[in-house]
N, C-alpha and C positions, 0 to 999 in steps of 0.2 A: 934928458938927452937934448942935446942942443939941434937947430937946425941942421947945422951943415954934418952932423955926424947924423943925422938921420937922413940925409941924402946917400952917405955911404956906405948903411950900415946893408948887413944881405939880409933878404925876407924870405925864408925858409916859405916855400909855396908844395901844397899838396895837389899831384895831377890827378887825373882818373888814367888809372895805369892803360887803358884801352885807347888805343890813336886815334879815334873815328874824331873824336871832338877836335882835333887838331891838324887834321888831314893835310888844310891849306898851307898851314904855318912855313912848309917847306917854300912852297911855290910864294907863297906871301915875302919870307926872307931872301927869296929871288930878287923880287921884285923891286922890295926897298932898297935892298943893297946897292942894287944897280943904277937905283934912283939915285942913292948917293952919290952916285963917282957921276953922274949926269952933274948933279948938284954943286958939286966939287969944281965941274970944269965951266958951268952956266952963269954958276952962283948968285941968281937974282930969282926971286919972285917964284918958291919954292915953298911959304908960309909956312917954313921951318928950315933954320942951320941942317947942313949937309953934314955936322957931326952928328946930327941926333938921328937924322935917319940911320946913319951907319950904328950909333948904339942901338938905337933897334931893332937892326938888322942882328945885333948879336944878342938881343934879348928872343928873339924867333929861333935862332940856332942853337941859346942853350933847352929852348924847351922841344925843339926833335930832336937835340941830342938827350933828354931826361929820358923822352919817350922811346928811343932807339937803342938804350943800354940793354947790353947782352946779359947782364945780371945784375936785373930788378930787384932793389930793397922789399919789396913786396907784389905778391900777385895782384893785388886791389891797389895801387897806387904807386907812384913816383912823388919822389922830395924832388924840387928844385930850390936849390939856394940860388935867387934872385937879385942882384944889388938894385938897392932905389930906384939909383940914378937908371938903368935900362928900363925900370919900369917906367917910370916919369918922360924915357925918352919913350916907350910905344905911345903912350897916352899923349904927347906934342904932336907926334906923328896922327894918331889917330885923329886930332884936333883938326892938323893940317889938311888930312883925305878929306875931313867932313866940310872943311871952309874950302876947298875944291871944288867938292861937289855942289856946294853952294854957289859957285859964280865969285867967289872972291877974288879981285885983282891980284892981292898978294900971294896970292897961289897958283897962278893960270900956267907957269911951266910945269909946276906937277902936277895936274888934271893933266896935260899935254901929252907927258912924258908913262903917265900911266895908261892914258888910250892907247899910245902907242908899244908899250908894251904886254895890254892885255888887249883884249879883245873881243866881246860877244859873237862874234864870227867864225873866230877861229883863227883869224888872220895875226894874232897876239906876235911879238917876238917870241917873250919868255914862258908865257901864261896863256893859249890859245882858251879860246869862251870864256875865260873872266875876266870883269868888265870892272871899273873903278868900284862902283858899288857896290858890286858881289865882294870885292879885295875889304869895304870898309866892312861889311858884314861880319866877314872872315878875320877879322881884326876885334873885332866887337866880342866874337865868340869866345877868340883866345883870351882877351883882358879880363871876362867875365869870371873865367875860372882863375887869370892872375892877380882877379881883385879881391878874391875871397879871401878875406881874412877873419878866420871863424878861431875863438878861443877853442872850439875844438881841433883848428890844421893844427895849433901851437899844441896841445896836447900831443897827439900823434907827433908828430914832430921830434919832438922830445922825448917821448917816448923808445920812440925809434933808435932817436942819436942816441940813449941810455941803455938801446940790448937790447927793449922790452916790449917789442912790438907787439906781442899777441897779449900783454894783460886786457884783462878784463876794460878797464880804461880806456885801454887801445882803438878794442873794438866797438866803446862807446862811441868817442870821436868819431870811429870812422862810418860808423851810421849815422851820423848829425850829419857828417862833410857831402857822403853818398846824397844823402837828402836833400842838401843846398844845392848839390850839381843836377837834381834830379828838377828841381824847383826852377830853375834857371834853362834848362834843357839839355841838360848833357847827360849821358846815360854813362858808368864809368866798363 
């Protein structure tokens, strides 16, 4: 597979069907979105294009809407079919929070732009008491489970997409996957 078809291609990601691990994401894909259209109208010194906050502003929205479907592929887990490119945009993003956090020049409108729309106070616009670095945490946690890529998500995976969720196989993988999230800290 060539580069640029692996920036396209979608990566089948397995969640832990229970929301707890994901709570912020909502309030998270507030936040960046909003940063975007800041971004869009500012457009300097944001330590990331205002397109890629917006991709992953919808890489946060497809994964509460994985978690928010009214009929679950499974009681132990959600598929999201992820493309690349929104992963690669949360992790620029995520780069950008962390070179904020750090005092980077190139980033000092969205440190800015995030005080001001969170807040440890309470005083937040969108996000009253969360604070840039609660938001990078919250960022961290999500990517953690959408960077697993374990031969056994592909197993289940496919399993799945072929009918046959409960073979035997099935429930291999999903004891490997459980374990990974368990290892990492997420309880599914």
């Amino acid at each position: 597979m060539t580069t640029a078809a692996a920036l396209h291609a979608d990566l089948t990601r397995v969640l832990p069907a229970g929301p707890d691990w994901a709570l912020s994401a909502r309030h998270l894909m507030e936040v960046v979105r909003t940063t975007a259209g800041i971004a869009y109208r500012v457009g300097a010194a944001f330590g990331v294009p205002a397109l890629v906050l917006d991709t992953a502003a919808d890489a946060l929205i497809a994964v509460v809407e994985a978690l928010d479907t009214e009929n679950p592929p499974a009681p132990d887990y959600r598929l999201l079919a992820l493309p690349a490119f929104r992963l690669a945009a949360l992790h620029e993003t995520r780069g950008a929070l962390h070179r904020a956090l750090a005092g980077d020049d190139g980033a000092e409108h969205l440190l800015d732009t995030l005080e001001l729309l969170t807040d440890p106070n309470g005083f937040g616009i969108l996000v009253p008491g969360l604070t840039p670095a609660g938001a990078l945490r919250d960022l961290d946690r999500i990517l953690a489970v959408l960077d697993l890529d374990l031969p056994a998500a592909r197993m289940l995976a496919a399993t799945h997409l072929a009918g046959r969720p409960h073979t035997p196989a099935a429930r291999t993988a999903l004891t490997q996957i459980a374990s990974a999230w368990r290892a990492i800290g997420i309880t599914s």
